[in-house]
N, C-alpha and C positions, 0 to 999 in steps of 0.2 A: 508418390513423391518421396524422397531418401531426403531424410531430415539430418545432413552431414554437418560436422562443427569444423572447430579447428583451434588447437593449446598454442599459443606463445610464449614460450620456455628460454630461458640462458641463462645459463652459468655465472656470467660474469654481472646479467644483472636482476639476479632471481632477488622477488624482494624491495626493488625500484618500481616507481610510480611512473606512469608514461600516459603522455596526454595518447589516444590511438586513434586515427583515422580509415576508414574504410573503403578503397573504390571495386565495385563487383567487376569482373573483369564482363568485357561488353558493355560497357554501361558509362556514363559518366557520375554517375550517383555518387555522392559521394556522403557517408554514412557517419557523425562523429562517437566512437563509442567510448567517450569522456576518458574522465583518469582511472585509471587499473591499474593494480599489482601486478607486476611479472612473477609468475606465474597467470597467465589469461586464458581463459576459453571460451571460447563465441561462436553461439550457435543462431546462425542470421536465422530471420521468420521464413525466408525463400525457400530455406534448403542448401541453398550454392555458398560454400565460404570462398569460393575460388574467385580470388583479386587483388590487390597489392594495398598491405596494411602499411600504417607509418605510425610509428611511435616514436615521440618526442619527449627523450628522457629526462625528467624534470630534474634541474640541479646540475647537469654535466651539459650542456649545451651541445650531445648527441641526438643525430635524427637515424633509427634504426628503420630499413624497406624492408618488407619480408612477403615476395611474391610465393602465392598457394595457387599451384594447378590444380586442375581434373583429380579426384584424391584418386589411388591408385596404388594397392592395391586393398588397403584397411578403409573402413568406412570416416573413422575420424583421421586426417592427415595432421602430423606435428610437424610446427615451422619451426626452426629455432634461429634465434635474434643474431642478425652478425651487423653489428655496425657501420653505420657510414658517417666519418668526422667530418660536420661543417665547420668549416674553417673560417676564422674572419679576419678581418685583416686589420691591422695594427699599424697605426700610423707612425709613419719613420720621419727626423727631421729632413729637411729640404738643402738649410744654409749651414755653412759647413765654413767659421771666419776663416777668413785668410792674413797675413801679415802684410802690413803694406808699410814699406820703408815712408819714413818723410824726410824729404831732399834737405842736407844744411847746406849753408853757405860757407865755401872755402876760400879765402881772403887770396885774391891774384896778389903777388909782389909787385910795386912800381917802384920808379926810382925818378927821385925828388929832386932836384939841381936846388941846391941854396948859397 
């Protein structure tokens, strides 16, 4: 059995802590390998790093996917982190005043015989 790993590397967040989750590809398993420093390297007991990691960058309310194939052709494959912004949504006001005249009374002319 080939005991293959796999580094989670980026630039932009070398250095950040990320909660990481693991699913093996085939599989539903779904593996939590806690919080780590980006810079990461995960070398599962199976052997197969091959399945879609998610880390959840603590402090920027970023969720970065990072799918790992079949490695091919190095024995350790390197993923490196490209972000995906959830986005959430911000409540907008609804009522929006309007002006509303209020009607006076304009005094009709009569004429009074005295």
């Amino acid at each position: 059995m080939n005991n293959y790993g796999v580094i989670l590397t980026s630039e932009n967040f070398s250095g950040k802590t990320a909660l990481i989750t693991f699913v093996e590809e085939g599989s539903e398993l779904v593996t939590n390998l806690g919080y780590q420093e980006i810079p990461y390297t995960y070398f599962p007991e199976d052997g197969t790093p091959q399945g879609t990691y998610y880390l959840f960058l603590t402090g920027t309310g970023e969720t970065c996917i990072v799918n790992v194939t079949q490695p091919n052709p190095s024995p350790t494959p390197t993923a490196s982190i490209t972000p995906t912004i959830t986005l959430t949504n911000t409540p907008t006001p609804s009522v929006t005043p309007t002006y509303t005249p209020t009607p006076t009374n304009t005094p009709t002319p009569s004429t009074t015989n005295i």
